[in-house]
C-alpha positions as semicolon CSV with decimal commas, in nm:
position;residue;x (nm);y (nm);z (nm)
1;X;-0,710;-1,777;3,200
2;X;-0,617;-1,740;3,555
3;X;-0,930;-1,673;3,778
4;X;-1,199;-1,881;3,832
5;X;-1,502;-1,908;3,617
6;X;-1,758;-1,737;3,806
7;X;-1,502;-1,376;3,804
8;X;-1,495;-1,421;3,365
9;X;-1,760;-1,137;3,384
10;X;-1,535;-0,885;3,493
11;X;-1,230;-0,856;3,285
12;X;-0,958;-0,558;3,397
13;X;-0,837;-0,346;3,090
14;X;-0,501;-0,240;3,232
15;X;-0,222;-0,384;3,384
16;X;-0,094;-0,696;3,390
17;X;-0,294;-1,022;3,306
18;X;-0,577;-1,090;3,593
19;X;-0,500;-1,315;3,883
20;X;-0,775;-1,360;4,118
21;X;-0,670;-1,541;4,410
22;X;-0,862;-1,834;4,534
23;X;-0,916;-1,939;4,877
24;X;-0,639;-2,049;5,052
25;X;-0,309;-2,204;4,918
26;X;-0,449;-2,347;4,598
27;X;-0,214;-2,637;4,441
28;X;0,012;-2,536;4,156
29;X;-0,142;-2,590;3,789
30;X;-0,075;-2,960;3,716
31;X;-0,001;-3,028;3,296
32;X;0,152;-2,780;3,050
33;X;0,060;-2,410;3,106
34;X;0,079;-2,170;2,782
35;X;0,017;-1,846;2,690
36;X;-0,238;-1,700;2,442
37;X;-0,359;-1,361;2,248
38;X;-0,755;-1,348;2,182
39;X;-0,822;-1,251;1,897
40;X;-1,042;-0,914;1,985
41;X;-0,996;-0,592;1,896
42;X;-1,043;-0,434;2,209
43;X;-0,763;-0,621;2,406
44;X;-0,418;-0,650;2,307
45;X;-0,258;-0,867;2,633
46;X;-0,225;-1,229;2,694
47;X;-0,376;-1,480;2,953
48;X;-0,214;-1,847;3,102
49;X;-0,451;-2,134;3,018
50;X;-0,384;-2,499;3,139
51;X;-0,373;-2,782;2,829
52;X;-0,624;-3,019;2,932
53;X;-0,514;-3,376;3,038
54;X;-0,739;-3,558;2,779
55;X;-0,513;-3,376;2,512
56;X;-0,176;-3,495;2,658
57;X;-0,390;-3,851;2,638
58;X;-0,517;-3,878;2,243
59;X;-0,212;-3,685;2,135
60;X;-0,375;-3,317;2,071
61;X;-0,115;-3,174;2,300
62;X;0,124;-3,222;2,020
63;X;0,003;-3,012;1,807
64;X;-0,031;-2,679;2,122
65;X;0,298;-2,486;1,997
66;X;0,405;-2,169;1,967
67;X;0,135;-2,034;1,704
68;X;-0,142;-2,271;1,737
69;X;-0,496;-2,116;1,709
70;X;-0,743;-2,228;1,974
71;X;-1,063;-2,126;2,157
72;X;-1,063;-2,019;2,529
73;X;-1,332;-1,870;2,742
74;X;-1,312;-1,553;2,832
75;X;-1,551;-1,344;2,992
76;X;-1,795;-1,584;2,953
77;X;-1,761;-1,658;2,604
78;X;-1,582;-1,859;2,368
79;X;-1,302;-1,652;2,152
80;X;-1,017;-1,754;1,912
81;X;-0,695;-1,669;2,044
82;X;-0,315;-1,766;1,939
83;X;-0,040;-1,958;2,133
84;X;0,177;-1,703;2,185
85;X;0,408;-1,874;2,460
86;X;0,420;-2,272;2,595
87;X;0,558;-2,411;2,899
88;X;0,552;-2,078;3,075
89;X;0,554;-2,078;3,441
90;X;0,222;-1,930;3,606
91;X;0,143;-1,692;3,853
92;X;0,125;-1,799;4,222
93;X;-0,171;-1,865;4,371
94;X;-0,444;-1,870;4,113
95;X;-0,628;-2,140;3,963
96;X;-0,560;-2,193;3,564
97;X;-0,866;-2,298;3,317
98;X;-0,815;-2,534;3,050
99;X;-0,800;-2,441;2,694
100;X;-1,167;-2,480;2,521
101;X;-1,049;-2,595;2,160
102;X;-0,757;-2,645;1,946
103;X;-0,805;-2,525;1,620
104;X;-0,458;-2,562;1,395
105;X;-0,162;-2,429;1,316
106;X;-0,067;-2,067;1,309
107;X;0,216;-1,857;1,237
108;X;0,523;-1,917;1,393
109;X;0,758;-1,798;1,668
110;X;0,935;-1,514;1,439
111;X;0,641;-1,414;1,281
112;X;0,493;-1,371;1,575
113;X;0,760;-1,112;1,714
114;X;0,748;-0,987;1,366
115;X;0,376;-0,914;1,428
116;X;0,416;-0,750;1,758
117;X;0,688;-0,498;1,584
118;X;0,451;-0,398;1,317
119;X;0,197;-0,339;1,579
120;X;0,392;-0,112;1,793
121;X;0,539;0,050;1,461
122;X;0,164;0,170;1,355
123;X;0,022;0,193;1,664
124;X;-0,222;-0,134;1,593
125;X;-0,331;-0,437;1,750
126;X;-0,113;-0,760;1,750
127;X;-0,428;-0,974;1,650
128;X;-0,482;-0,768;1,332
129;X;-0,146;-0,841;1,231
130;X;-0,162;-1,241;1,344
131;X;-0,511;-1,289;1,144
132;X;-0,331;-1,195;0,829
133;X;-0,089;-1,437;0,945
134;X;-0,299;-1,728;0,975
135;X;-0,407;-1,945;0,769
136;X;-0,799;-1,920;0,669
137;X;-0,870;-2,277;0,701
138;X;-0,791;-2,542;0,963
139;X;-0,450;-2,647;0,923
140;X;-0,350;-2,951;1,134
141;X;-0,024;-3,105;0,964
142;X;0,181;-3,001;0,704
143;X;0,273;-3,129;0,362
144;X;0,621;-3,274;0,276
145;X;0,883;-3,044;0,195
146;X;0,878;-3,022;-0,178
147;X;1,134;-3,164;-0,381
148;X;1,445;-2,999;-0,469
149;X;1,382;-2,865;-0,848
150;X;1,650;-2,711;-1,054
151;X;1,553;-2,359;-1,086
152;X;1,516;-2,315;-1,497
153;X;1,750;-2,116;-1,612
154;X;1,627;-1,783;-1,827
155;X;1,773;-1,503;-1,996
156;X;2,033;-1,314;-1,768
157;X;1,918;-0,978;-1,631
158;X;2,179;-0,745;-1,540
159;X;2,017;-0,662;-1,204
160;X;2,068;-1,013;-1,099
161;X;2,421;-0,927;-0,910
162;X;2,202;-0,660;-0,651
163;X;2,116;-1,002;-0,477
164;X;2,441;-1,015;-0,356
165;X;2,351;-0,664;-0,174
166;X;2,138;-0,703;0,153
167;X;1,949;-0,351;0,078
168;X;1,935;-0,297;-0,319
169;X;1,674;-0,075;-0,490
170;X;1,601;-0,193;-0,826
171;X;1,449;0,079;-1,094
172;X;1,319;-0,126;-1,386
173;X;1,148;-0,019;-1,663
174;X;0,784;-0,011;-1,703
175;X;0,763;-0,301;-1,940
176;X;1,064;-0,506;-1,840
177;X;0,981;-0,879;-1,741
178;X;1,055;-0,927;-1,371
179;X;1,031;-1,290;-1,422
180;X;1,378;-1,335;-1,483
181;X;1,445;-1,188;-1,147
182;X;1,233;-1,387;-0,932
183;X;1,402;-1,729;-1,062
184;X;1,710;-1,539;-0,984
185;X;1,589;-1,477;-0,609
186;X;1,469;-1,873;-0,592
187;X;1,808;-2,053;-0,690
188;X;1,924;-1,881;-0,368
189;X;1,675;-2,099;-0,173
190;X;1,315;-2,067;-0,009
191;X;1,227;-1,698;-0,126
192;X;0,978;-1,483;-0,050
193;X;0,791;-1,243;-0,350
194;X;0,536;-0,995;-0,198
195;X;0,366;-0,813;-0,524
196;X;0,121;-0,512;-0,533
197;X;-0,162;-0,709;-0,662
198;X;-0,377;-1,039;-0,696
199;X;-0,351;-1,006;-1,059
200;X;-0,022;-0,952;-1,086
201;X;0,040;-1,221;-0,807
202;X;-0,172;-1,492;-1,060
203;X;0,025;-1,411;-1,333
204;X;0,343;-1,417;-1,192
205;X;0,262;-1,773;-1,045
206;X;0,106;-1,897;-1,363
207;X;0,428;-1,827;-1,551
208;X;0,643;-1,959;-1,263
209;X;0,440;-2,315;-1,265
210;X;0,505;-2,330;-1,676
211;X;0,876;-2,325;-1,579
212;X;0,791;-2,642;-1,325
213;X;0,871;-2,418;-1,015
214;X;0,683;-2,538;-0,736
215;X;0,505;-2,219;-0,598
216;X;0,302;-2,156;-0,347
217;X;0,030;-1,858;-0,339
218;X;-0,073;-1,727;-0,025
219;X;-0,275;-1,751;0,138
220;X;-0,503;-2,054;-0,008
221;X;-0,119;-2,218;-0,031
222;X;-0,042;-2,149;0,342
223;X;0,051;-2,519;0,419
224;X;0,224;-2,513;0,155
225;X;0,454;-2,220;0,173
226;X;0,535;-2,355;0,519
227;X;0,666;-2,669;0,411
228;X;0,932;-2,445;0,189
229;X;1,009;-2,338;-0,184
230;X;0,871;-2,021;-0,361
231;X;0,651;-1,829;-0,137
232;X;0,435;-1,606;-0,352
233;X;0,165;-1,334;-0,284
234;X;-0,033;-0,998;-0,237
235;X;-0,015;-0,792;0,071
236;X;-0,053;-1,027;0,344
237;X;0,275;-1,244;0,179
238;X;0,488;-1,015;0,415
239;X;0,407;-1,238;0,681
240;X;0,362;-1,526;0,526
241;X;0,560;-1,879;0,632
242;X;0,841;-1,964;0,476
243;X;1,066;-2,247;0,626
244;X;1,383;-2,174;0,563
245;X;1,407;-1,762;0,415
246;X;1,687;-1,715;0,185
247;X;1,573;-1,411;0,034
248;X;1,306;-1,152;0,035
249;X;1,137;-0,938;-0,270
250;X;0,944;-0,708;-0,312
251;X;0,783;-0,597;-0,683
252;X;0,631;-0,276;-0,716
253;X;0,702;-0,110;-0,384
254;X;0,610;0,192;-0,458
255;X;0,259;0,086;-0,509
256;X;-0,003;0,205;-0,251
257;X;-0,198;-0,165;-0,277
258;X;0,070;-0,269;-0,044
259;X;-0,049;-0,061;0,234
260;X;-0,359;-0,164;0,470
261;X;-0,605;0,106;0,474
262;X;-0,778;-0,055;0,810
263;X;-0,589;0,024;1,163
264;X;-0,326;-0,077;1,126
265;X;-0,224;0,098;0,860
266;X;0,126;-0,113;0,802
267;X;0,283;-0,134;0,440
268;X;0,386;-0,520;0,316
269;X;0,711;-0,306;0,172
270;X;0,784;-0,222;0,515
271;X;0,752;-0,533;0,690
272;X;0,910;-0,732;0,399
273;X;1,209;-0,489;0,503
274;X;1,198;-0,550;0,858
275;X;1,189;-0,955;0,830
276;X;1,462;-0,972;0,623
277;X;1,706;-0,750;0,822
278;X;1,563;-1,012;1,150
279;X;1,651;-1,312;0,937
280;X;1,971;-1,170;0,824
281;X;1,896;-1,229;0,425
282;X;1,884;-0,982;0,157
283;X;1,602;-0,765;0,096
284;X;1,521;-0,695;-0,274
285;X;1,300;-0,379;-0,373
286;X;1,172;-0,322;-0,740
287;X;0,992;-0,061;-0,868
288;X;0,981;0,122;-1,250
289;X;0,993;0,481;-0,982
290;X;1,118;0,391;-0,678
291;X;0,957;0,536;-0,383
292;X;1,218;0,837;-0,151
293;X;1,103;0,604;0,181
294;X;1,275;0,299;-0,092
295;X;1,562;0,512;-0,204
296;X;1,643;0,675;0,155
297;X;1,650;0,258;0,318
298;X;1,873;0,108;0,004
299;X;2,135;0,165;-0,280
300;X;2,001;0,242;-0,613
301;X;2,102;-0,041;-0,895
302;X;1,976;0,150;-1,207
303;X;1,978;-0,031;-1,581
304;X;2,151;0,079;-1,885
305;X;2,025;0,416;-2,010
306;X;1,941;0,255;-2,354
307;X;1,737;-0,084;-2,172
308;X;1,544;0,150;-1,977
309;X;1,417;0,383;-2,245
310;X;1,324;0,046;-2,437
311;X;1,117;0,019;-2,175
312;X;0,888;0,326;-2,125
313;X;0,642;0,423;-2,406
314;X;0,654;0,763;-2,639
315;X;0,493;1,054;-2,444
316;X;0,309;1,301;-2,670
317;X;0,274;1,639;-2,420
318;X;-0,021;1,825;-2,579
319;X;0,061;2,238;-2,423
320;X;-0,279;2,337;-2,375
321;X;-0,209;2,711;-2,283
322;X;-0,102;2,704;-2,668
323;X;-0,530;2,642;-2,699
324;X;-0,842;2,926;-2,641
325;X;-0,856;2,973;-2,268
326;X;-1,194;3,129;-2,333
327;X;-1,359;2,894;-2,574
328;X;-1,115;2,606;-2,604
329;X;-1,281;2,316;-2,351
330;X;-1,142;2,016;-2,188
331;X;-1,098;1,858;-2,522
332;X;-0,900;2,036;-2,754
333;X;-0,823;1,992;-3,139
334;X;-0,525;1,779;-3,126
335;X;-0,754;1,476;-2,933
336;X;-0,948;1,444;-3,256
337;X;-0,738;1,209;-3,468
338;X;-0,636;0,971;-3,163
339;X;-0,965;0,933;-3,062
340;X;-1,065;0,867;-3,453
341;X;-0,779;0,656;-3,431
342;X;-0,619;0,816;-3,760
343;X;-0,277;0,634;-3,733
344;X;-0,442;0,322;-3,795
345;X;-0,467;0,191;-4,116
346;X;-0,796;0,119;-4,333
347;X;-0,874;-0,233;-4,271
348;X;-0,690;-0,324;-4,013
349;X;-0,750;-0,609;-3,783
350;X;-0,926;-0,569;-3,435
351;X;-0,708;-0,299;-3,208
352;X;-0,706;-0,213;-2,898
353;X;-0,885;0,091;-2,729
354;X;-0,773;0,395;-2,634
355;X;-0,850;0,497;-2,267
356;X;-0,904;0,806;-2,174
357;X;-0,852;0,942;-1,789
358;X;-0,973;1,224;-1,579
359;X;-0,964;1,213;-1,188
360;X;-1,237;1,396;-0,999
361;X;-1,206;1,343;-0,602
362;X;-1,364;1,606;-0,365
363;X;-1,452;1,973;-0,455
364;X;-1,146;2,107;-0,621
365;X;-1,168;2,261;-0,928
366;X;-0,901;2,382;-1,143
367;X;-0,901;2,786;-1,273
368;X;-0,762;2,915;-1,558
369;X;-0,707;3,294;-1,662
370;X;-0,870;3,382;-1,922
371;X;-0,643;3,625;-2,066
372;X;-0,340;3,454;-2,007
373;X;-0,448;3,063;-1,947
374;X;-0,210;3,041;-1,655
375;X;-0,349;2,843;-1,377
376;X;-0,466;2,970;-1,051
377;X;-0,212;2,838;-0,776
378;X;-0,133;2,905;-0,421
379;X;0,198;3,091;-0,496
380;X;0,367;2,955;-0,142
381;X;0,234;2,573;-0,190
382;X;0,209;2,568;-0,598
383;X;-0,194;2,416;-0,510
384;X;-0,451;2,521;-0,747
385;X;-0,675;2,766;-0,595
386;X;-1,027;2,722;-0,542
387;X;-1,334;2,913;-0,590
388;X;-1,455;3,050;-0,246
389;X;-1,747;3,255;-0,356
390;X;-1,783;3,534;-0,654
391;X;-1,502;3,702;-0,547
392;X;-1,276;3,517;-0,343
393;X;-0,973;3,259;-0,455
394;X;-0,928;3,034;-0,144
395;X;-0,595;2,777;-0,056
396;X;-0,708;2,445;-0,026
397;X;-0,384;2,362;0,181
398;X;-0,429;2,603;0,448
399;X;-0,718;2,814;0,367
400;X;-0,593;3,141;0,262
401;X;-0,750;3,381;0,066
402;X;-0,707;3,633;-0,213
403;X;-0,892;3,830;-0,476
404;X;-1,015;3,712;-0,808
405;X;-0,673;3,844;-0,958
406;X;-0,402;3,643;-1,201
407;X;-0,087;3,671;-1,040
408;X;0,045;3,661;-1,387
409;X;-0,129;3,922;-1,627
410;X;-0,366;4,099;-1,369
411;X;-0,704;3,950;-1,545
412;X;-0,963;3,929;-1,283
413;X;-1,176;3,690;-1,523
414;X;-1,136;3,294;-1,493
415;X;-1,242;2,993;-1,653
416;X;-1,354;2,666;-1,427
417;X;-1,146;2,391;-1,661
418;X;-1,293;2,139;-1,415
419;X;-1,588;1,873;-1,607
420;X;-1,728;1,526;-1,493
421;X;-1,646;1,249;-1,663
422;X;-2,016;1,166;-1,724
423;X;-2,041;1,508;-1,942
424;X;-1,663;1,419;-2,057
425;X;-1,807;1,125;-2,200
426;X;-2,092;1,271;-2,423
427;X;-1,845;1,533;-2,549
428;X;-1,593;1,251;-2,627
429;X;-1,813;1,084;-2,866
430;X;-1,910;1,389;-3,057
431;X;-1,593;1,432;-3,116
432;X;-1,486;1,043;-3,160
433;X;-1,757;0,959;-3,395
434;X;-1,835;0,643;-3,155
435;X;-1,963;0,534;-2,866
436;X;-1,760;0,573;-2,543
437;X;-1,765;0,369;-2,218
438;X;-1,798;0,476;-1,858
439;X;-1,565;0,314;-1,611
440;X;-1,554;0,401;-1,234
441;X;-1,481;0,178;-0,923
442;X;-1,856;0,145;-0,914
443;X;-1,882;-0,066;-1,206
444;X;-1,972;-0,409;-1,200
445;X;-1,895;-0,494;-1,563
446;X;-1,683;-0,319;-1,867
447;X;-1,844;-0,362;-2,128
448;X;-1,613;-0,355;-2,529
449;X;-1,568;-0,031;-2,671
450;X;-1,320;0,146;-2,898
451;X;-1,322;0,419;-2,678
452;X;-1,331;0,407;-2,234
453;X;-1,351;0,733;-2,035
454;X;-1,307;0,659;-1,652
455;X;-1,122;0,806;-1,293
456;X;-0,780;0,616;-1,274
457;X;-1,000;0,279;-1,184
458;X;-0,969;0,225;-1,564
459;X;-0,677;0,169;-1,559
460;X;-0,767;-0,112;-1,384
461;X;-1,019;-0,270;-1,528
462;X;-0,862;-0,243;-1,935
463;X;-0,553;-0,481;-2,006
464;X;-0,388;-0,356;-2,305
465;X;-0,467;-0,010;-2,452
466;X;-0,353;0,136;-2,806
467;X;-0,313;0,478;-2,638
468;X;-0,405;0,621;-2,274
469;X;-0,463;0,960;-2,267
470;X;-0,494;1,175;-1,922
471;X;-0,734;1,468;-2,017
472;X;-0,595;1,645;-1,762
473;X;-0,293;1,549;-1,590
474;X;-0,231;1,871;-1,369
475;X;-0,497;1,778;-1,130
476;X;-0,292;1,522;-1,035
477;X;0,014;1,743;-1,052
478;X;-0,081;2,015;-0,858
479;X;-0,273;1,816;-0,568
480;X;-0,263;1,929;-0,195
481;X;-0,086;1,633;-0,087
482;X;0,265;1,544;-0,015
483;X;0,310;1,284;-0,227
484;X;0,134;1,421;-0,506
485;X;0,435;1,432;-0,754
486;X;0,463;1,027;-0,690
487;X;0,114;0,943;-0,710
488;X;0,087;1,107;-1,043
489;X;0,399;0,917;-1,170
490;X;0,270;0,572;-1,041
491;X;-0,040;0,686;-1,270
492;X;0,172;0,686;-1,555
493;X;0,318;0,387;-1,481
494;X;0,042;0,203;-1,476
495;X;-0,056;0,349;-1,832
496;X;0,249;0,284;-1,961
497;X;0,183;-0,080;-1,866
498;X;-0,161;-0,113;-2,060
499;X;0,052;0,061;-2,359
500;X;0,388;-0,177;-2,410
501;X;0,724;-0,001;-2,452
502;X;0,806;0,185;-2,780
503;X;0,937;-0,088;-2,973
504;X;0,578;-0,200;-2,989
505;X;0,421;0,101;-3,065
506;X;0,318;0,251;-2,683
507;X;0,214;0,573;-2,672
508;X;0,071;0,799;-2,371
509;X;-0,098;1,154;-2,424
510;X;-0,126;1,414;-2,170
511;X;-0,276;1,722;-2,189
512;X;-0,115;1,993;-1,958
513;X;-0,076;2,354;-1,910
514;X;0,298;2,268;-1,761
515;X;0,473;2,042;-1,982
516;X;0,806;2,102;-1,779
517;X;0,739;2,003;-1,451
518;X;0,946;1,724;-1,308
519;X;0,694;1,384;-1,335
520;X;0,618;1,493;-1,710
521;X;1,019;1,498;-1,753
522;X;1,088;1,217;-1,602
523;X;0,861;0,996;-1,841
524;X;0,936;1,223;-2,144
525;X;1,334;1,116;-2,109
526;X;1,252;0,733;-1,893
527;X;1,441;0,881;-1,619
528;X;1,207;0,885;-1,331
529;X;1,545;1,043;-1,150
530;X;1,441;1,350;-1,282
531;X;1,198;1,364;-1,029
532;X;1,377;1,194;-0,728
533;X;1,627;1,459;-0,671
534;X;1,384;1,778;-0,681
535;X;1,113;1,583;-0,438
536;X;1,409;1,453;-0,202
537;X;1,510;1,811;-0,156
538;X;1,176;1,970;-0,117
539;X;1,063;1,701;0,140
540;X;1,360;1,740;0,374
541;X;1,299;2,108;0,379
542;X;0,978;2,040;0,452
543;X;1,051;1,790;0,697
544;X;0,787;1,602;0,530
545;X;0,828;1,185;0,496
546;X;1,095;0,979;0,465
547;X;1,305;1,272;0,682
548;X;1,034;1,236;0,956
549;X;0,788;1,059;1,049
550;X;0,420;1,095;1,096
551;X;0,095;1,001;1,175
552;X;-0,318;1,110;1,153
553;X;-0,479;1,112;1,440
554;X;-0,863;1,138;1,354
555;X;-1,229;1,046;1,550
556;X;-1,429;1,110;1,836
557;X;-1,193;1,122;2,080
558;X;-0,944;1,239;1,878
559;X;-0,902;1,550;2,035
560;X;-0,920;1,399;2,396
561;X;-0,629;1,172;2,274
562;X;-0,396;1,493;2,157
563;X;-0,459;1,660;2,502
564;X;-0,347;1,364;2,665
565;X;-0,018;1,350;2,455
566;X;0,063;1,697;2,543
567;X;0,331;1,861;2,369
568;X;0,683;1,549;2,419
569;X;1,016;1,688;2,370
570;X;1,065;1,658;1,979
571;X;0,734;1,614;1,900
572;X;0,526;1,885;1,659
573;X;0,117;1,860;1,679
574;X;-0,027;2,022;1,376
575;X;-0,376;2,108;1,371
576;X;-0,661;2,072;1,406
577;X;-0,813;2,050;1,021
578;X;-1,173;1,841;0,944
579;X;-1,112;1,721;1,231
580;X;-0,793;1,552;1,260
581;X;-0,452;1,626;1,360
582;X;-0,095;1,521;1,229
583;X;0,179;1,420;1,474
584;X;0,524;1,482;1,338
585;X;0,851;1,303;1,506
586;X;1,188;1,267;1,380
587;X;1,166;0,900;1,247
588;X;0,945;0,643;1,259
589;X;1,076;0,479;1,596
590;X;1,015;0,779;1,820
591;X;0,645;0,848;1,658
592;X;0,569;0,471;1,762
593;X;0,727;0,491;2,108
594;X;0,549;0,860;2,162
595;X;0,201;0,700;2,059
596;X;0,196;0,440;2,254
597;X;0,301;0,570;2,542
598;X;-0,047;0,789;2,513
599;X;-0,341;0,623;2,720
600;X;-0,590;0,565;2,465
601;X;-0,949;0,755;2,588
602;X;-1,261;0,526;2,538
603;X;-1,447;0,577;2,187
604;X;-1,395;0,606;1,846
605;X;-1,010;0,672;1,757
606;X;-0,819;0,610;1,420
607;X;-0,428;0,655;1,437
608;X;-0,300;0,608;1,078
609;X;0,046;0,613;1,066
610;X;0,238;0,699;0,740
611;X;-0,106;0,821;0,581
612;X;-0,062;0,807;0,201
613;X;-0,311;1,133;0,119
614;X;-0,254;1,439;0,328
């Protein structure tokens, strides 16, 4: 750091790095002089430290390149901090300190750039983005390159030939093996495979390793995956080393496990994207419903109509506005016999349960008219409306109001269809005949039972299902949120997965007061492009995501932070609501470039960029 020891105290927060000038004409830095981040939150510049002599002596200095993790003092303390730059020339007329540590390898010199991108492009920290980077443990040489094994070969999949595209979209099926694709991607050479999940990252590599692929899962395999071959793993894979990158995938992009939730908000689908256009290599995206952000980047390769029905379950739509809207409940008639399992046949061997869904977030309820059994909905944004007060039907979206009237049939009475899953469960097995298990996020354990009741977090924590049934799929329909339609689809698709395809018998149930709307189609027929071309259009009227771009800008000083952006040339502020404001720009470039051009105020500030649930 340039300055000399007794100034550490006092660190500036803007401009460029400190240089405090020493008396006189001090001599110019004698050794190596390199460049480092620290790795703290609240400072996002670098500093010029001196490589100490005794290194250059026992052969330390070796091992200072561009992405080596050391310690450096810094305001009086010790902090970790990244080689960011070596052999850069210093600033005249300050005094240098030596570095305080050298810890081991890091990330290297593209990932590094790669990192700063992603920062800027959700208005984050570099250091966030270079400790996902970094190996966990000390990492001071790396293995031999593996041996060159034949890729095995496996049974051809027709969406093979989108490698040869360097932006291909690939909708698969549900339940179609994706293995076949990834040994595809890793006769083209050291490949990177980014999936949703850990569980569906073990998997994947435990099939792989049967093969005798070499793979390496990151990031307890980060030495590993730098040394070359089959780079495999969760979130943080996107920036993950790979020697020589041949090829980049990415399964399941559409799934929201591949976004951070912590500042910075960045999505592994994204960055995937971004390294592979910067390496020059093709970019693979997979995904049973792919994503309009997916569709709107790359060309759709979509299977044969009869391979990709094989693939989705049966869908049995139970109409519920057929049932009582007075006395009929949350479970009607027609849940009886799948619950009491009546397609199975006396004596059978051990089966699988069924799983039953209901999603309860927040305060919304769901009204029906009683003398019609239409729903309540905001009749400009389709929401369900929510009860105000005795009298009063209120927008959750923008907090309009009306009387208690059906726009439909006039009825002024209403029925709240809206039940917890705790009282869901005691009427499910009174009507099951058998006991029935409670599964939230909360739980620890899950214990065996013919019969599960949860929020979607059992879908989750069951691996194979006989039947999944979503008690009441228009919640998730008619949600104030943008991407409601696509959430609700992803649902399925993870249901559909716990189910198999029809061939083996897969089966989902719904229950729904508007078996025609667009998701519901789309699974009914296995042609989850019955729901891409309605949502494109309504977005980019909307100017709603991937046709803009935009960002939540909540906290403290949240407010402090809009007045100081002001109101930029293409720019629309909307808000406030709870709180928080959205910033709308025309793509994704411009909102990064208009945020950070915004002096942050001091305090507590959260900038999510993309946000997944407004």
């Amino acid at each position: 750091m340039t300055g000399p020891t007794g100034d550490q105290g006092r660190l500036p927060f803007g401009g460029e790095a400190p240089e405090v000038a020493t008396a006189g004409e001090p001599e110019p830095p004698a050794g190596r002089v390199v460049r480092v981040l620290p790795d703290i939150a609240a400072i996002d510049r670098t500093f010029d430290y001196l490589v100490p002599e005794a290194w250059e002596q026992d052969g330390r200095a070796d091992l200072v390149r561009v992405g080596s993790q050391v310690r450096i003092v810094l305001a009086g303390r010790r902090v970790g901090a990244w080689v960011v730059e070596v052999d850069v020339e210093p600033p005249q007329g300050v005094s240098l300190l030596p570095l305080a540590h050298l810890g081991g390898l890091g990330p290297d010199g593209d990932v590094i750039e790669l990192a700063r991108w992603a920062a800027h492009r959700w208005a984050g920290r570099t250091a966030a983005l270079l400790t996902t980077a970094s190996s966990a443990n000390r990492v001071r040489a790396l293995p031999a390159a593996p041996r060159a094994t034949p890729v095995p070969a496996g049974p051809t999949l027709w969406a093979e030939a989108a490698l040869d595209t360097p932006r291909s979209v690939v909708r698969l099926a549900p339940n179609s093996d994706i293995l076949p694709l990834v040994l595809a991607a890793a006769r083209r050479g050291d490949a990177l495979v980014v999936a949703p999940t850990h569980t569906m990252v073990g998997r994947l590599a435990a099939r792989l390793r049967r093969t005798g692929l070499p793979v390496s899962v990151v990031p307890r395999d980060w030495a590993g995956a730098a040394s070359g071959g089959l780079v495999l793993g969760a979130r943080a894979a996107a920036l993950a080393p790979v020697r020589d990158l041949a090829v980049v995938m990415v399964i399941d992009e559409h799934d929201e496990s591949l976004r951070e939730e912590r500042v910075p908000t960045w999505n592994a689908r994204d960055v995937a994207i971004e390294r592979a256009r910067r390496a020059g290599v093709p970019c693979m995206l997979t995904s049973p419903c792919p994503s309009l952000e997916a569709l709107a980047w790359g060309s759709e390769e979509v299977p044969p109509r009869s391979r990709e029905r094989a693939g989705w379950p049966v869908l049995d739509v139970i109409d519920r506005r057929d049932g009582d809207p007075v006395h009929g409940g949350l479970l009607g008639e027609a849940l009886a016999p799948i619950l009491r399992r009546d397609w199975e046949e006396p004596g059978a061997p051990a089966h699988l349960p069924v799983v039953c869904v209901l999603n309860r977030r927040g305060r919304s309820r769901l009204l029906a008219c009683v003398g019609c059994g239409e729903l309540a909905r905001c009749e400009e944004h389709r929401v369900p409306l929510t009860m105000a007060d005795d009298d009063v039907l209120e927008c959750p979206v923008d907090g309009g109001r009306r009387p208690v009237v059906c726009a439909e049939c006039g009825s002024t009475r209403f029925r709240n269809l809206r039940a917890g899953v705790t009282r869901v469960r005691e009427e499910l097995e009174a009507l099951a005949g058998r006991p029935v298990v409670e599964v939230t996020a909360d739980a620890d354990e899950v214990a065996d039972a013919d019969v599960y009741v949860g929020t979607e977090a059992v879908l989750h924590r069951v691996d194979r299902a006989a039947r999944v049934v979503f008690l009441e799929i228009d919640q998730e329909l008619l949600a104030p949120r943008m991407r409601a339609a696509e959430q609700a689809l992803a649902l399925l698709v993870r249901a559909a997965r716990l189910v198999g395809p029809r061939s083996a018998g897969g089966r989902l149930v719904v229950q729904t007061r508007q078996p025609g709307h667009e998701v519901l189609q789309a699974v009914l027929h296995a042609d989850p492009g019955r729901l891409a071309g309605p949502e494109a259009a309504r977005r980019q009227l909307l100017r709603l995501p991937p046709y803009s771009a935009m960002a939540q800008v909540s906290g403290a000083v949240a407010a402090e932070f809009i007045e100081r952006l002001g109101t930029p040339e293409g720019i629309d502020v909307l808000g406030p609501k709870d709180g928080s404001w959205l910033v709308r720009a025309s793509d994704p470039a411009a909102l990064a470039d208009t945020l950070a051009a915004v002096r942050r105020p001091p305090g507590r500030l959260r900038i999510e960029v993309d946000p997944a649930r407004i």
